[in-house]
N, C-alpha and C positions, 0 to 999 in steps of 0.2 A: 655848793660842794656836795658831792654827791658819793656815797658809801656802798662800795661796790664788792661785792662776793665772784670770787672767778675762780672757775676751777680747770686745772690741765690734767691731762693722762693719758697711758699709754705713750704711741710713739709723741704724742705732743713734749713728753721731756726722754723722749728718748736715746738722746744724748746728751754730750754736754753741751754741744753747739745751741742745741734745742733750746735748755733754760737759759743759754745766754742770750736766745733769741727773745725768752721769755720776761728776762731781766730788764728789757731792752725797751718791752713794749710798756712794762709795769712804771719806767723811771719816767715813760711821759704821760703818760696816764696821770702820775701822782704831779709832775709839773703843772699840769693844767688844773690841780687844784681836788683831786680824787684823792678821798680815803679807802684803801685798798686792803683786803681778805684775801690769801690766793691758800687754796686747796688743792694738794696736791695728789697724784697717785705716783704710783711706783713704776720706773724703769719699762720699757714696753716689754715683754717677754720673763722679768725680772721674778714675778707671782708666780709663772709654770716651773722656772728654775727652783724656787726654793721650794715647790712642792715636789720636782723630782730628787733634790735631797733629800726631804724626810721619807719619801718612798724605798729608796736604797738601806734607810738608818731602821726603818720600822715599817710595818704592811699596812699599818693602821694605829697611827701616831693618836696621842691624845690631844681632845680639841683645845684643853689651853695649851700646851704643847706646839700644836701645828700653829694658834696664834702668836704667838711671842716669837715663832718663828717669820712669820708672812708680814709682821709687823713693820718689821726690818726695810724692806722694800720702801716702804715711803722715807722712812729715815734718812736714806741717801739722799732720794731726790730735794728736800726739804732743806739739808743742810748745805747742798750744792747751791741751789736757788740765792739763799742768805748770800752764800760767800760771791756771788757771782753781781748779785747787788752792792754788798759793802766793797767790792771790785770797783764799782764806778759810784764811790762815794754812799752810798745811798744806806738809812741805818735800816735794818730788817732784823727781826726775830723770828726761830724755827722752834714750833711746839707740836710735840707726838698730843695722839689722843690725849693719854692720860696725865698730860701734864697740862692740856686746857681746861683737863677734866670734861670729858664728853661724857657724860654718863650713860652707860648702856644696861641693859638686862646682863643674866649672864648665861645666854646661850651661845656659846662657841661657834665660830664658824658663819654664825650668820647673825648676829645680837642686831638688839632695835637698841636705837636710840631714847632714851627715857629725858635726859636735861642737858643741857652744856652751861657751866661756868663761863659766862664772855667777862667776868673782870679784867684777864689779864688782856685780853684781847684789845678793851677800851682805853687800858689803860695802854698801850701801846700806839694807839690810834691816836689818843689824845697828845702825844710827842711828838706825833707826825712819822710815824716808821711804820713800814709794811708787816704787816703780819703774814704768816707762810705757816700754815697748818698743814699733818699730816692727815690724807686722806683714808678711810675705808677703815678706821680703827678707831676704839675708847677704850673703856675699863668698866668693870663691873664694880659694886659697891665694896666689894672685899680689897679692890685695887689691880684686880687680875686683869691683862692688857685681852680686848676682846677682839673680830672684825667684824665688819659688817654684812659679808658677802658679797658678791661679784659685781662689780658696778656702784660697792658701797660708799668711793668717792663723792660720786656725785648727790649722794643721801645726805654724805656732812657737808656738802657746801652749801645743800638748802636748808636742813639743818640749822647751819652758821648766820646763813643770810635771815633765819627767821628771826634767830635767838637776836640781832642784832639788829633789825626792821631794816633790811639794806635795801636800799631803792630796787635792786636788779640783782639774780643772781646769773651769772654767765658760764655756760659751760659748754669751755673750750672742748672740740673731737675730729675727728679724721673725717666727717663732712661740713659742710658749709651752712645747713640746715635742716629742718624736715620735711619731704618731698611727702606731690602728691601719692607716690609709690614708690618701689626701689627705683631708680635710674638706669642698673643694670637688667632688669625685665622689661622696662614701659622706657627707653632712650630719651621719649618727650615729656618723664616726669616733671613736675613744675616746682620749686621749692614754695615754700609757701611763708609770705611774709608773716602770717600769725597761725595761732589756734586755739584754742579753750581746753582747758585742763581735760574737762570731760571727754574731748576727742584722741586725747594724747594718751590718757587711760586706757583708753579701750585701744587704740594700735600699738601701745607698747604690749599691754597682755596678749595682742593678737599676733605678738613677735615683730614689730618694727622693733631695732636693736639699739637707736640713737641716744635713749637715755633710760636707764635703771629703774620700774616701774615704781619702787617703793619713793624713789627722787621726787616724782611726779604728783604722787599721792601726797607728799608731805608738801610741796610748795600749793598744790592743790586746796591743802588742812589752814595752811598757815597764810594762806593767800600771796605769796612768795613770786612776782617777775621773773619766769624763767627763761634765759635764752639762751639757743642752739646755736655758736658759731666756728666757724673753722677755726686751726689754729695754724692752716698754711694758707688760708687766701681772705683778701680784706672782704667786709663784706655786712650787711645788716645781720644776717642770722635769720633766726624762726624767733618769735617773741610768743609764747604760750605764758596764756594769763585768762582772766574773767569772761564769760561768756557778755555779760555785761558794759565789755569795754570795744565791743566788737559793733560798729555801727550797720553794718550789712553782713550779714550771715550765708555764706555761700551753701548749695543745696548740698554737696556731697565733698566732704574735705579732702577724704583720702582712702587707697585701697590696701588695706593692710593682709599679708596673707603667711602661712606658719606651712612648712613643709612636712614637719616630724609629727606629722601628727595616723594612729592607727582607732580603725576602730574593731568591736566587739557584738556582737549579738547573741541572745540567750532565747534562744527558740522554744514557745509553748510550753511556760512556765503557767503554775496554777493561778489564775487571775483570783488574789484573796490578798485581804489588810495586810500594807507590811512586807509585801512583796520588795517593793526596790529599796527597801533599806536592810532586807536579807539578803539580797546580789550586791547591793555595795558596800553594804560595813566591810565583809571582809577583803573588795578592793582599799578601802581607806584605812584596813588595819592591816594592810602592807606598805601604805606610805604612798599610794596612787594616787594622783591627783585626777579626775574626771573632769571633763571638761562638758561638750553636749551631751543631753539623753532625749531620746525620744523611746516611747513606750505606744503601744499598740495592741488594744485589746479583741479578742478573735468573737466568733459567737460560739465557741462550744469551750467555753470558760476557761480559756488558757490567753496567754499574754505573751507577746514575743517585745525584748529589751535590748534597745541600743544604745552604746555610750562611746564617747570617742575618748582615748586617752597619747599621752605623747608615743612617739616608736621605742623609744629606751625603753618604757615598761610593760612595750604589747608581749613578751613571751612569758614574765611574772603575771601580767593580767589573763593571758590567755588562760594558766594553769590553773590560776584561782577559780575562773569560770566556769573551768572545765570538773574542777573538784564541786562547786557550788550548784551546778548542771545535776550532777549525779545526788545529791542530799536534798536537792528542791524537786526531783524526778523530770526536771525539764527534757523536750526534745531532742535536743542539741546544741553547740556552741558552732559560731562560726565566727571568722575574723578578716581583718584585711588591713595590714600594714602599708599599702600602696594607695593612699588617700591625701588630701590636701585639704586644707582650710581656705577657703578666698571670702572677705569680709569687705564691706563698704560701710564706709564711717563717717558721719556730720549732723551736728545738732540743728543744722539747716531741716534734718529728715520730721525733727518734730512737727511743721508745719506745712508739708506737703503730703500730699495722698499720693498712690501711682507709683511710689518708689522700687518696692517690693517687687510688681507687676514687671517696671522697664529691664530690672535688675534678669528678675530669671525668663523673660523674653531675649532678652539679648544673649543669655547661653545657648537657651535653647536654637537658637536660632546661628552657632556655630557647632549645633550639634554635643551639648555634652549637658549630660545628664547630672541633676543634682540629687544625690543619696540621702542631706541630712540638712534640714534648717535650721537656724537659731537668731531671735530679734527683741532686740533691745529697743528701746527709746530712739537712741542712735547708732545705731548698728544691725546688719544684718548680714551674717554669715551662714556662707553654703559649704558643704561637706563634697569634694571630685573625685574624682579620680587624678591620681598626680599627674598623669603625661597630659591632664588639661591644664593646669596651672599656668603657664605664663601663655596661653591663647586664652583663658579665663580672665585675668590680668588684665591684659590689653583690650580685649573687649568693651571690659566695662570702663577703662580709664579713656576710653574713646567716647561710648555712650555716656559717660555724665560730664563730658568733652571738658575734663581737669587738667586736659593742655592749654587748657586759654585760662585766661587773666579773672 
């Protein structure tokens, strides 16, 4: 008998038709002898709705405010679920965060998880009834109801499955798994029966959208079975787990790639100690997150500085630069918000040479030029121009021929 963590969201309960589809699949599940966790999120659309009420009520609500508002959202679906179960007999229990006690920091809005009380969880288990927890919320130590941020569902279902050592955790989404690349850029993506945490890392941060980086990180932590499955077509899923469990290591898993991305340059800056931490403290004391830099020193003792950041904050970052340009007496600032990220990603890269090499032969050789590199262990990302992006894409998902088995 096997202790199973599953979690749904979005349009997966996005009606009631939905959970009753979901109630459905849960009652044989637990026939065949499963002890079942289901974590749930809210309503599909139902999280924008109640932040466009508190936008009407206030321009900028406070963050336990807007929680105890956004909270709400899974309370429905949770209570629905129960009733939709005890409908066909079956006993089930609905517990918000803060009544299984998830214990979280208390940052609003976006809180980490710190402990979860599973007593009541077990003790529920040990009766034989389903437990239905509320997803993407807990409480802080004072008791104040917290969330976890976008995607935080699926944080507490690994979470739940760690606190509870559950064989697998499962999370249910609007694909079927995780592909060599999107499907809608590369048609002949391949889903891919497995992957190792450390791969999944690096494409969620590289904006593959399938599952909540911090989810990852934490099944990652906790050594946590995580699986990718549809919640409208039957199917294995994607199974992300231990590099260790993996008997053949394919060279290149997957090509992950972020559109929103701008970059910056700080032309003929005084090359002296302390230089990029004077250009970028005061991006990081506006809240900017940087992502690549490359720096390049001249021979008549100036420096020119590149850093890529997302497109929402290039007109904020532009300004700073430009303020930061004039106090450092640099040359100038220049920018470009029409850039692209394209990454290729496999821990297979650890043990072959020529990666790198086939990678930017193969652009070059449809003609587009790469602005900026970055490489990891297992990753290597180039900086485009975005009208290359899905001929960049395709290229390389043909050259490391990820449509085959």
């Amino acid at each position: 008998m096997a202790l199973i963590v599953q979690k749904f969201g979005g349009t997966s309960v996005g009606t009631v038709e939905r959970i009753q589809e979901i109630a459905n699949k849960l009652i044989k599940l637990q026939q065949q002898g499963h002890e079942l966790v289901v974590v749930l999120s809210a309503m599909s659309g139902e999280t924008n709705r109640l932040l466009e009420l508190a936008s009407e009520v206030n321009s900028d609500p406070r963050g336990r405010e807007l929680d105890v508002l956004l909270s709400t959202g899974e309370q429905v679906t949770i209570a629905l679920l129960c009733m939709a179960l005890a409908q066909n007999g079956v006993q089930a229990n609905s517990y918000t965060g803060s009544q299984v006690r998830i214990l979280t920091d208390n940052t609003h809005n976006k809180a980490r998880i710190m402990e979860i009380d599973d007593s009541k969880i077990r003790a529920d288990l040990a009766k034989g009834h389903i437990v239905v927890v509320a997803g993407f919320q807990g409480c802080d130590e004072y008791g104040n109801i917290t969330t976890l941020g976008r995607g935080g569902s699926d944080t507490t279902a690994v979470a739940i499955a760690a606190a509870l050592k559950a064989e697998e955790c499962q999370i249910y989404t609007d694909v079927d798994g995780v592909y060599t690349t999107d499907p809608r850029v590369v048609p002949e993506a391949r889903r891919l029966d497995s992957i190792t945490f450390e791969e999944m890392l690096e494409m969620a941060s590289l904006g593959t959208k399938v599952l909540q980086i911090r989810s990852v990180e934490f099944a990652s932590k906790y050594n946590v079975p995580l699986r990718v499955l549809s919640s409208f077509t039957e199917g294995g899923g994607t199974l992300i787990t231990t590099e260790e469990t993996k008997m053949e290591q394919a060279l290149i898993s997957g090509i992950a790639f972020n559109r929103d991305e701008a970059k910056l340059t700080i032309l003929g800056v005084p090359d002296s100690p302390g230089i990029a931490s004077q250009i970028l403290c005061p991006i990081a004391a506006k809240n900017i997150e940087v992502d690549m830099i490359i720096q390049n020193t001249g021979h008549d003792g100036t420096t020119d500085f590149t850093f890529t950041v997302h497109r929402n904050d290039y007109k904020d970052a532009l300004a700073v630069m430009q303020a930061t340009a004039k106090s450092l007496g640099a040359r100038e600032v220049s920018g470009d918000d029409k850039i692209t990220k394209i990454s290729i990603v496999g821990v297979g890269m650890r043990s072959h040479a020529g990666i790198a090499s086939t990678m930017f032969k193969a652009l070059a050789s449809e003609g587009i030029n790469i602005s900026m590199i970055s490489t990891s262990e297992i990753k290597i990302s180039v900086v485009v121009d975005e009208k290359y992006l899905e001929l960049g894409v395709r290229t390389l998902h043909n050259v490391f021929e990820l449509d085959q088995e």
